[in-house]
MARLOGU-310987 format. One record per residue: residue in three letters; z negated, x negated, y of N, C-alpha, C in turn. Coordinates in steps of 0.2 Angstrom, whole numbers, padded with zeros to 4 digits, always signed. Example, Ala and Ser with C-alpha at 12.3 -4.5 7.8 and 13.67 -1.06 7.14 Angstrom:
<recs>
Ala-0039-0066-0028-0039-0062-0022-0039-0066-0016Ser-0035-0064-0011-0036-0068-0005-0039-0064+0000
</recs>
This chain:
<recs>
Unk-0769+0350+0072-0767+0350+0065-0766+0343+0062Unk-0767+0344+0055-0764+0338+0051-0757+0338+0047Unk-0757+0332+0045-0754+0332+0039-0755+0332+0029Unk-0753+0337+0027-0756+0337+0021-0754+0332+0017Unk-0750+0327+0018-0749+0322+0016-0750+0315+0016Unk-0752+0315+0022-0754+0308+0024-0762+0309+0030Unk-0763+0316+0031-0769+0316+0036-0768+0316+0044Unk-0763+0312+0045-0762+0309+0054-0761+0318+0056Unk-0764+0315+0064-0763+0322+0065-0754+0325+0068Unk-0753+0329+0069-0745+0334+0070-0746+0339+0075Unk-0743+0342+0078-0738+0344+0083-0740+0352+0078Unk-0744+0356+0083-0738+0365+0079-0731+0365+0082Unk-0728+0367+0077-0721+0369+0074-0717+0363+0072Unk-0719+0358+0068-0717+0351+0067-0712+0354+0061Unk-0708+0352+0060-0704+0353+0052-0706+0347+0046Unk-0706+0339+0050-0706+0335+0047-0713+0330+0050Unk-0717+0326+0044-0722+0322+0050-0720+0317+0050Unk-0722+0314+0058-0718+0308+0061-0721+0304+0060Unk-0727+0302+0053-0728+0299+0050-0726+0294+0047Unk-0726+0300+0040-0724+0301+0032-0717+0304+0031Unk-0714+0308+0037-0707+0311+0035-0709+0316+0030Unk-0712+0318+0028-0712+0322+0022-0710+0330+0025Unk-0706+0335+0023-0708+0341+0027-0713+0344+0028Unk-0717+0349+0034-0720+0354+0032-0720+0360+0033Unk-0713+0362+0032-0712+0369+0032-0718+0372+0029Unk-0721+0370+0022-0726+0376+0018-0732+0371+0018Unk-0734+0369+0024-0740+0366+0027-0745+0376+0030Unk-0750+0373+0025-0756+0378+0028-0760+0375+0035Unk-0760+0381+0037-0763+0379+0042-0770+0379+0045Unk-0772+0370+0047-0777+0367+0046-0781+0362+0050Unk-0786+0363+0053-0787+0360+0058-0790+0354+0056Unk-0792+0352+0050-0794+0346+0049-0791+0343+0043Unk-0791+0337+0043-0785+0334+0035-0791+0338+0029Unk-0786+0338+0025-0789+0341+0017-0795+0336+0014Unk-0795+0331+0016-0797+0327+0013-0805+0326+0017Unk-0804+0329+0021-0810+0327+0026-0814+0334+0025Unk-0813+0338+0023-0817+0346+0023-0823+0343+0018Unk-0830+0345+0022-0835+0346+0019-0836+0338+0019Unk-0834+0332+0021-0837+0326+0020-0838+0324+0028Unk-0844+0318+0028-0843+0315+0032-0839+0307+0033Unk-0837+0306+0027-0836+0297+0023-0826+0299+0027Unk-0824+0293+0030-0817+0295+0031-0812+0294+0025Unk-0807+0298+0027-0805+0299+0020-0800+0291+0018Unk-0800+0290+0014-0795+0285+0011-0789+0284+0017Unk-0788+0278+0015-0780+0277+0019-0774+0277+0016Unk-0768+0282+0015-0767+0285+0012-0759+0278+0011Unk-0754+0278+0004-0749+0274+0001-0745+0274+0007Unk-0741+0267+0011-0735+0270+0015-0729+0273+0013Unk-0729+0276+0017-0723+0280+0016-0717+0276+0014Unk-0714+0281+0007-0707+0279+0007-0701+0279+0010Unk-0697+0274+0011-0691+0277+0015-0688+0284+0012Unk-0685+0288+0016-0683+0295+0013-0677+0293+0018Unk-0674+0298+0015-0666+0299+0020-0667+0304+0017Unk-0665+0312+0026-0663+0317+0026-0655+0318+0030Unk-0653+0322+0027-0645+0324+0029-0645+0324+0037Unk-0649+0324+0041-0649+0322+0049-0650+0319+0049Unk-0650+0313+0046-0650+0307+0047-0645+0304+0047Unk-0642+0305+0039-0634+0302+0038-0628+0306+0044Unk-0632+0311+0048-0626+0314+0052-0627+0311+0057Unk-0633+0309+0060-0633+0306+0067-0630+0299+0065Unk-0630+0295+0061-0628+0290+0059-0620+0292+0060Unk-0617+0296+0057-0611+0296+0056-0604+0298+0063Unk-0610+0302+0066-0608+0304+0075-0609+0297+0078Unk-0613+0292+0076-0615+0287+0082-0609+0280+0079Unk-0605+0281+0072-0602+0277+0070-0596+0280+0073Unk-0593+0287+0073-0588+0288+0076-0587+0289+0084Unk-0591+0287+0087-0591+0283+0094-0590+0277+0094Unk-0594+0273+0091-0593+0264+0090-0585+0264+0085Unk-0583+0266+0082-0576+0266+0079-0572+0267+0087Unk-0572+0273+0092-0569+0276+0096-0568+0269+0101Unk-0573+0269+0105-0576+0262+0107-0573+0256+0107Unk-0573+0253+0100-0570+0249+0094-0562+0248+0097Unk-0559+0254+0096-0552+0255+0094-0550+0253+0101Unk-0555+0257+0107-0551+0256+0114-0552+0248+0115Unk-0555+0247+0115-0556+0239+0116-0551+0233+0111Unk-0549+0236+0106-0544+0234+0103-0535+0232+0105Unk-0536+0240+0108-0528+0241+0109-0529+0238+0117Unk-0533+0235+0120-0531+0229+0125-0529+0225+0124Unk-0531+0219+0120-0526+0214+0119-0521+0215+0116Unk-0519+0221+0112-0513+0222+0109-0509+0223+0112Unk-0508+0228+0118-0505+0227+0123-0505+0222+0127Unk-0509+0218+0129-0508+0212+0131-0504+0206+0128Unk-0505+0208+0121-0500+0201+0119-0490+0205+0118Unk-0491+0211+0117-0484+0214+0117-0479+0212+0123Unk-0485+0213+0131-0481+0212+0136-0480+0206+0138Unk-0484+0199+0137-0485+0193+0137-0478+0192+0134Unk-0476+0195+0127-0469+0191+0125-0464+0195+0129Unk-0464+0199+0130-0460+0199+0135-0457+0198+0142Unk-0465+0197+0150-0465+0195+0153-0465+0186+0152Unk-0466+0185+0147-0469+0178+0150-0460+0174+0148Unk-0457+0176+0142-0452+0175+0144-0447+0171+0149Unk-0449+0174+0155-0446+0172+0160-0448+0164+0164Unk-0455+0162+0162-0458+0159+0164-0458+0153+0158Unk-0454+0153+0154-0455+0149+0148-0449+0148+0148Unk-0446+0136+0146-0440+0134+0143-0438+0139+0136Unk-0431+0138+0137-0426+0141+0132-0433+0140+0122Unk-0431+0135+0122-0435+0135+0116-0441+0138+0114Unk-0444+0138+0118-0452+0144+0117-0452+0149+0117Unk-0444+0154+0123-0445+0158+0122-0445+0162+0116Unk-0439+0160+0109-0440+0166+0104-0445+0164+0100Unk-0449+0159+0101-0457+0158+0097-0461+0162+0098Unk-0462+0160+0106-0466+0165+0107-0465+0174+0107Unk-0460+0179+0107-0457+0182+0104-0459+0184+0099Unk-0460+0179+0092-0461+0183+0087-0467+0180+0086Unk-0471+0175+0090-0476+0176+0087-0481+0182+0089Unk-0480+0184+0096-0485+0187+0100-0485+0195+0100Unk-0477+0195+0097-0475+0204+0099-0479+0206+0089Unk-0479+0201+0084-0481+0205+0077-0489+0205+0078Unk-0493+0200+0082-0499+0200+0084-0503+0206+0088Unk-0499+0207+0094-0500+0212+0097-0501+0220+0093Unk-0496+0220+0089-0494+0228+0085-0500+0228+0080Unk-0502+0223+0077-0506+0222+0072-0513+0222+0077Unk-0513+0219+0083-0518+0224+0086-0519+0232+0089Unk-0514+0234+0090-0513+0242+0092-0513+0245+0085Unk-0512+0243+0081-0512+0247+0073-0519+0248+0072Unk-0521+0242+0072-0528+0245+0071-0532+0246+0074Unk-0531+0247+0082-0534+0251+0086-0534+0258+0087Unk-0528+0260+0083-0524+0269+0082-0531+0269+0076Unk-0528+0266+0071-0534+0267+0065-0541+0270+0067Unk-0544+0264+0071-0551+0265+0073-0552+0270+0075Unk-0547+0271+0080-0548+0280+0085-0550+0286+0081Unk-0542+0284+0077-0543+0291+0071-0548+0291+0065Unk-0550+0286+0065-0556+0286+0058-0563+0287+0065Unk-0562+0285+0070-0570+0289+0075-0569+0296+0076Unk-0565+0300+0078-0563+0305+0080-0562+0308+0070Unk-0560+0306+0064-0561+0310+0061-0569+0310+0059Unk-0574+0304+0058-0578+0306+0056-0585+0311+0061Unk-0581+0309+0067-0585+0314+0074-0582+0322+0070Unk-0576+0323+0068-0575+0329+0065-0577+0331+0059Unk-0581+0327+0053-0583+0325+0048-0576+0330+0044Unk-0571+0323+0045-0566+0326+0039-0568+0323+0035Unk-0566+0324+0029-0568+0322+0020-0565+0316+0020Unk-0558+0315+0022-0555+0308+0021-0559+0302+0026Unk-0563+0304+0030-0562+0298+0036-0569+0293+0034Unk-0574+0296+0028-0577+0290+0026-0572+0285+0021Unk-0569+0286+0017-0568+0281+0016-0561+0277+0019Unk-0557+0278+0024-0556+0275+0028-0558+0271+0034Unk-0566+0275+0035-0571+0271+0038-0571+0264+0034Unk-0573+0265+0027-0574+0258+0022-0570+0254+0022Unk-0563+0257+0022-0558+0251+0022-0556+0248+0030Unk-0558+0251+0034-0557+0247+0042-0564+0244+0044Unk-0569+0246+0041-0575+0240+0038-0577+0235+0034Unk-0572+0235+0032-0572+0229+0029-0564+0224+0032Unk-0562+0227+0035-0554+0223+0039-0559+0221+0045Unk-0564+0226+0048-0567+0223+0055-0572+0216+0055Unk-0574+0214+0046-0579+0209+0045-0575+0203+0048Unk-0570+0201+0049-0568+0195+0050-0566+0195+0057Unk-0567+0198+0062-0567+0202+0071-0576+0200+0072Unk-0575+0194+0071-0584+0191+0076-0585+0191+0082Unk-0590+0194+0083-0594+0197+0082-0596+0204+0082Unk-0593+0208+0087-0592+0214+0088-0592+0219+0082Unk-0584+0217+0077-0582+0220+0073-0586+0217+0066Unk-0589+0211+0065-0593+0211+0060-0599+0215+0060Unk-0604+0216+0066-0606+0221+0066-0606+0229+0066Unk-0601+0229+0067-0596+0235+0067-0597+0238+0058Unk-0594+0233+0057-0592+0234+0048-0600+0233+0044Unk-0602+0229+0045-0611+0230+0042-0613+0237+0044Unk-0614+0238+0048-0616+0244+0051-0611+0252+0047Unk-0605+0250+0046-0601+0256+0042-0601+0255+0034Unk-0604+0249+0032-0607+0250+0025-0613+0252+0025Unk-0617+0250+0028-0625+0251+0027-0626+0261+0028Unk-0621+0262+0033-0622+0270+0033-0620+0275+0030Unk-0613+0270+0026-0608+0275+0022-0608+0275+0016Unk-0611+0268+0013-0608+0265+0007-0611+0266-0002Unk-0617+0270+0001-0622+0271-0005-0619+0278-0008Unk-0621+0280-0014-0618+0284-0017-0622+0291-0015Unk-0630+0290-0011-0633+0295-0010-0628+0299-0002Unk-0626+0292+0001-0622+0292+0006-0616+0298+0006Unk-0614+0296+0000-0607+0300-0002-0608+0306-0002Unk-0612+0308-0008-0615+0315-0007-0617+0318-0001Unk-0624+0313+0003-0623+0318+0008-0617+0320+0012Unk-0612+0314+0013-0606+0315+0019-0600+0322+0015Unk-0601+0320+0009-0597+0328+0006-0598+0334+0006Unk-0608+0334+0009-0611+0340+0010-0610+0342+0017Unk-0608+0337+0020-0608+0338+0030-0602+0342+0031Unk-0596+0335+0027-0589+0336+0029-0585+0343+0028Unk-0581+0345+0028-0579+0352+0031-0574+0352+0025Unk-0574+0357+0020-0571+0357+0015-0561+0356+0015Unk-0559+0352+0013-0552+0351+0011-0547+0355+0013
</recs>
């Protein structure tokens, strides 16, 4: 079979052509492209395909951001734990003077990496849940992770590029689980 869009040949029971993207659900059924019936001249070569976005796309995108957020966050709240215990172990190994430096440099350091490693969990876990709220605290922990190179700049490119269009928002209000 073909496609009546583009010609290339398809699979029976195709929904979409792995072409063109285009549906075929209300594809007649056809053993040769349209264009070729009754000729021997091959038929033209057909405009490329436009990008399209379908709602299973912004979904697999939006599952695959709330692993990398999940991911994200574990790998976060390691050095924040490590700098929390750091001021306090190390203490013991440091003159009088360093100790309350390092104290307050390392314990507000630390928190401020377990904070926003808590964030990232729950913004992965809720967009894995497609709560309503969790795109746009995706946004806002995507744009806090652009300045975390490399990892989390691409982190944050990647949570714009898939969230941040307006056809995006629509879709994820169509996925997400009503209020």
């Amino acid at each position: 079979m073909y496609c009546p869009h583009c010609g290339k040949p398809i699979q029976t029971g195709q929904l979409y052509c792995p072409e063109c993207g285009k549906p075929l659900a209300s594809m007649p059924a056809a053993s040769v492209p349209p264009a070729m019936v009754g000729s021997t001249i091959p038929a033209p070569k057909p405009s490329p395909p436009q990008a399209q976005s379908h709602p299973r796309d912004l979904a697999w995108h939006v599952r695959l951001l709330g692993i990398f957020w999940i991911i994200y966050g574990g790998l976060r709240i390691i050095p924040g734990l490590f700098f929390m215990s750091l001021a306090h172990v190390g203490r013991a190994f440091l003159p009088w003077p360093m100790r309350g430096f390092l104290a307050h440099m390392l314990v507000p350091l630390g928190v401020l990496f377990a904070a926003t490693a808590v964030a990232g969990i729950v913004v992965g876990w809720g967009l894995l849940q497609r709560e309503p709220w969790a795109r746009i605290l995706a946004l806002v922990l995507g744009a806090l992770a652009l300045v975390h190179i490399p990892i989390g700049t691409a982190l944050g490119i990647y949570t714009f590029w898939a969230l941040l269009s307006a056809q995006s928002g629509q879709e994820y209000r169509a996925l997400s689980r009503p209020a």
